[in-house]
C-alpha positions in Angstrom: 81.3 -64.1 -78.7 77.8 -66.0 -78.7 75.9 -66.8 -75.7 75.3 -70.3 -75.2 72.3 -71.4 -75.9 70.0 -73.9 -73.6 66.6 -74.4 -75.1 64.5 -76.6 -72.9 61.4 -78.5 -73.8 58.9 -80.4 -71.7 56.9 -79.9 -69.1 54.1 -81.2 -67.0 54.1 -84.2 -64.5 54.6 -87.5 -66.1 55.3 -86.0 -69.2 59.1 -86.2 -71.2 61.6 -83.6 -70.6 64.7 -83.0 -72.3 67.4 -80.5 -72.2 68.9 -79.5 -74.9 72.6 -77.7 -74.5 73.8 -76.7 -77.6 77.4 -74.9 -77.7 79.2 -73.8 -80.9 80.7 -77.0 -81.3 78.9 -79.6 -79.1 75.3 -80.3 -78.8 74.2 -82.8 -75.4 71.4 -83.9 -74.6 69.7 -85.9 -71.4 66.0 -86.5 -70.6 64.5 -87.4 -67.6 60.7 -87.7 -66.3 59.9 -84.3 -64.8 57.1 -85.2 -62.3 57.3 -82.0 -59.3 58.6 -79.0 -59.7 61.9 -80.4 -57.8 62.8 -81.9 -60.8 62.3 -78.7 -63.2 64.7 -77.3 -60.5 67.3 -79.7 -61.0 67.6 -79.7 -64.3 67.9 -76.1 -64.1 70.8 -76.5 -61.4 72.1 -78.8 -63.0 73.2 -75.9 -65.7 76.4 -73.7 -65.2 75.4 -70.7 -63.0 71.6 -72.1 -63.6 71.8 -70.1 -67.2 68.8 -70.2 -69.4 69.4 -67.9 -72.1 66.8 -69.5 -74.5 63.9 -71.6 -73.3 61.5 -73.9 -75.9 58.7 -75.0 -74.5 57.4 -77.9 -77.1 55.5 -79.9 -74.9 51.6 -80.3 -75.8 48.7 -82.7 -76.1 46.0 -83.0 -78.8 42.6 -84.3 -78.5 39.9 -83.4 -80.4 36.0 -85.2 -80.8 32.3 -84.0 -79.6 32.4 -83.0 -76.9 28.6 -84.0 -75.9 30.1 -87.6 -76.2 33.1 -87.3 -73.7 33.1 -89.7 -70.7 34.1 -88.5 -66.9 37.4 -90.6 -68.2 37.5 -88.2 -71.2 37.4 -84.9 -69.3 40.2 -86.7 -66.7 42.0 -86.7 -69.7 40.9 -83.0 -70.9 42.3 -81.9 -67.2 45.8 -83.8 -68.1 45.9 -82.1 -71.7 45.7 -78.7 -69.7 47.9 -80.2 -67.4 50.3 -80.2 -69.7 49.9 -77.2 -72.2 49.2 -74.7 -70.1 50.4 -75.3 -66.5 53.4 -77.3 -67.6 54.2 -74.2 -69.4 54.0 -72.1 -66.4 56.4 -74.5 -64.0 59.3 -74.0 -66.4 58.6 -70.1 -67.2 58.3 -69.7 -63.4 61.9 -71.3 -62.5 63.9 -69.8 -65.6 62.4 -66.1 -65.7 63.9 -65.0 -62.1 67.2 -65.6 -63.3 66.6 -64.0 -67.0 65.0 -61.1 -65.6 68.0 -60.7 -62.9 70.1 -60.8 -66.0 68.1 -58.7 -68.2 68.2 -61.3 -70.7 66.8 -64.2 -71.9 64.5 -65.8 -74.6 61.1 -67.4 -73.5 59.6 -69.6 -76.8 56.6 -71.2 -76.8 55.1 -73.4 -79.1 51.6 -72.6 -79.2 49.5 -73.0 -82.0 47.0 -71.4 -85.1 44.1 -73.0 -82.8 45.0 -70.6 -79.9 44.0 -67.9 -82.7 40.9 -69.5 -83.6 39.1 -72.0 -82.6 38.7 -75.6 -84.4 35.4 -77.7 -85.2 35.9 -80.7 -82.9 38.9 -79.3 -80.9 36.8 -78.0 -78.1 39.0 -78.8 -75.1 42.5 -78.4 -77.1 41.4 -75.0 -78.6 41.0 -73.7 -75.0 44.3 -74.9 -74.0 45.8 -73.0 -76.9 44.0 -70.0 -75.8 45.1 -70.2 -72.3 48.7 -70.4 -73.7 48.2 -67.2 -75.9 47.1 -65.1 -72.9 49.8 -66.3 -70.6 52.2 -65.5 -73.7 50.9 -62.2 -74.3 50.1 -61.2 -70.5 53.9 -62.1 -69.6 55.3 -60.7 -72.2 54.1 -56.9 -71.4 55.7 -57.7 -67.6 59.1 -58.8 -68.9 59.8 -56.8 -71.2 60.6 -54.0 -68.6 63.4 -56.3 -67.8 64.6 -56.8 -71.8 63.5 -61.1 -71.3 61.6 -61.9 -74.6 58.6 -63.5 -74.9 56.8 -65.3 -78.1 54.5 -67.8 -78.8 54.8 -69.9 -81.8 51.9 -70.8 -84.0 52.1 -73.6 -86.7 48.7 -75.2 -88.3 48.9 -78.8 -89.4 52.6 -80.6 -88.8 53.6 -83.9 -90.4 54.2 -85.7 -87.4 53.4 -88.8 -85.7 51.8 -86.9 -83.2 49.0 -85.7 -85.3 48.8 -89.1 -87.4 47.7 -90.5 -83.8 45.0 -87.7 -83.1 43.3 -88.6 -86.1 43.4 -92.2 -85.8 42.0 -92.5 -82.2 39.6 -90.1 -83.7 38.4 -92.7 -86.6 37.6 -95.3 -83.7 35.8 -92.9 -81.7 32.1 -94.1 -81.0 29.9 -91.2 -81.2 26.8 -93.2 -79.4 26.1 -90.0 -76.6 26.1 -87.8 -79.8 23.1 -87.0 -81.9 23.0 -88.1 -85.5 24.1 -85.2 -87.2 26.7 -84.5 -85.2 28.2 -87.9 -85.7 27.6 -87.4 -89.1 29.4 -84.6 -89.7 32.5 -85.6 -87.5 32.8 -88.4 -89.4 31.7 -87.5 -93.3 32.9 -84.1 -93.0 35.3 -82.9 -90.3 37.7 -85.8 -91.0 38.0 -86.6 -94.2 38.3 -82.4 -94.7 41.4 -82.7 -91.9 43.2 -85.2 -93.3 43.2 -83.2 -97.1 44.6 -80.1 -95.0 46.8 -82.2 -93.0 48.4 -84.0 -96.4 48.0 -80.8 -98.5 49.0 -77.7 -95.7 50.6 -79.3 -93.4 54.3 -78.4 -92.8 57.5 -80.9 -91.8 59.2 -80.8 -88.3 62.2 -79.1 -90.2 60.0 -76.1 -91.7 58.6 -75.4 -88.1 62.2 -75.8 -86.5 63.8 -73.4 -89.2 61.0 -70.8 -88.3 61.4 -71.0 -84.6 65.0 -70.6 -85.3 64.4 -67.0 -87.1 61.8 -66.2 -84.1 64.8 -66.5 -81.3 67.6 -65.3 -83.8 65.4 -61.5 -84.4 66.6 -59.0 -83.3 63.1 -57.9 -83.0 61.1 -61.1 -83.0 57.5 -60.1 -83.6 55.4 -61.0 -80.1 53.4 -63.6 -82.5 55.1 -66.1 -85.4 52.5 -67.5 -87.5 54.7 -70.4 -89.9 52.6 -71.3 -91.9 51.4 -67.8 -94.5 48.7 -70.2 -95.6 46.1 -70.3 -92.2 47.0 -66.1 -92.2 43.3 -65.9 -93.3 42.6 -66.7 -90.0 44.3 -63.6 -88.0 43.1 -61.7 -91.1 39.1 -62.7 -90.4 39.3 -62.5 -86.8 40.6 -58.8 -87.0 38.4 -57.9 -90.1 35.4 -58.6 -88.2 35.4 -58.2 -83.6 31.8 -59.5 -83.6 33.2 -62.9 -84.6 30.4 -63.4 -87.4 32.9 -63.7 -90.8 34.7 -66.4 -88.6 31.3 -68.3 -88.3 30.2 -67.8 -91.8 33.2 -69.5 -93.1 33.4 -72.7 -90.9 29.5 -73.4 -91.5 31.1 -73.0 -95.7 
């Protein structure tokens, strides 16, 4: 028979949580505003014998803009997006992976992102987050392995969402007065106007990122990174053609 399985998304304080429990008939669900780490707990209590066999951490925050132009309200908001991405993260992996590795076995996914492979014009401060999340991934998942837990981080590019749709339009309103000229200029007659066509043109649906995650915790052997979208590849493929970092930089100045 199948495990059940009890993927879990959210994270930080003040941010959403939901747990998902999905039997092979009944799917339930309940949210509740995870705030301390008491709460992460109980929802984990609240679980038969506290079993986790698949966690999906899908929480995150965007921001992206010059950074030269961010206020002390901005980077209160920069601490909040790592906040979220990367230490939210690390409150649920730290009260689910006890019990995994105690079992010797369990499923720790992470939706990261292409920008925690390379970094993004404009997306400074979320970029870093996304790196943080990468070496967490990839440092933890060398330690668990030992005790046959699973560990992989997720990496989609653009996603049709509301989410994004947001980004970009609190992005349009941005006044750029702390930036120089050309940097305004090219935030605004180049870097977005160029997102947009990728986000319309390469961007995938909820539904395409959902079914790849699905093949990531369904593996046998998942792969330690999933990239789902083939067409930002060019990316890993640059970064590893070239250590010194100097293809990378030729091709965003293009």
């Amino acid at each position: 028979s199948h495990p059940s399985m009890y993927p879990m998304t959210g994270a930080m304080a003040g941010m959403e949580a939901a747990v998902f429990i999905l039997l092979p008939i009944i799917m339930a669900t309940y949210s509740q505003k995870c705030k301390c780490e008491a709460s992460i707990r109980d929802s984990v209590n609240s679980l038969p014998d506290r079993r986790v066999d698949v966690l999906v951490n899908n929480a995150g925050v965007g921001m992206i803009g010059a950074l030269e132009r961010q206020s002390i309200a901005a980077m209160k908001e920069a601490m909040k997006l790592l906040d979220t991405n990367l230490f939210g993260l690390a409150r649920l992996v730290r009260e689910v992976l006890p019990d995994m590795n105690r079992r010797q076995s369990g499923h720790i996914v992470v939706m990261s992102s292409i920008m925690g492979i390379q970094g993004c014009l404009f997306s400074d401060v979320h970029s870093a987050s996304k790196f943080a999340v990468e070496g967490f991934c990839q440092s933890l998942a060398v330690q668990v392995a030992k005790f046959k837990t699973k560990m992989n981080p997720v990496e989609p590019g653009s996603v049709v969402t509301k989410f994004e749709r947001k980004v970009y339009e609190d992005a349009e309103k941005m006044a750029l007065s702390g930036t120089d000229e050309e940097t305004a200029r090219i935030f605004h007659e180049v870097y977005l106007p160029y997102s947009k066509k990728i986000f319309s043109s390469l961007g995938q649906t909820q539904e395409e990122v959902a079914q790849q995650t699905v093949k990531v915790i369904t593996a046998k052997e998942p792969p330690l990174q999933h990239q789902t979208n083939h067409l930002y590849m060019i990316m890993t493929v640059l970064k590893h053609a070239d250590p010194t970092g100097r293809l990378q930089r030729r091709a965003g100045k293009k």
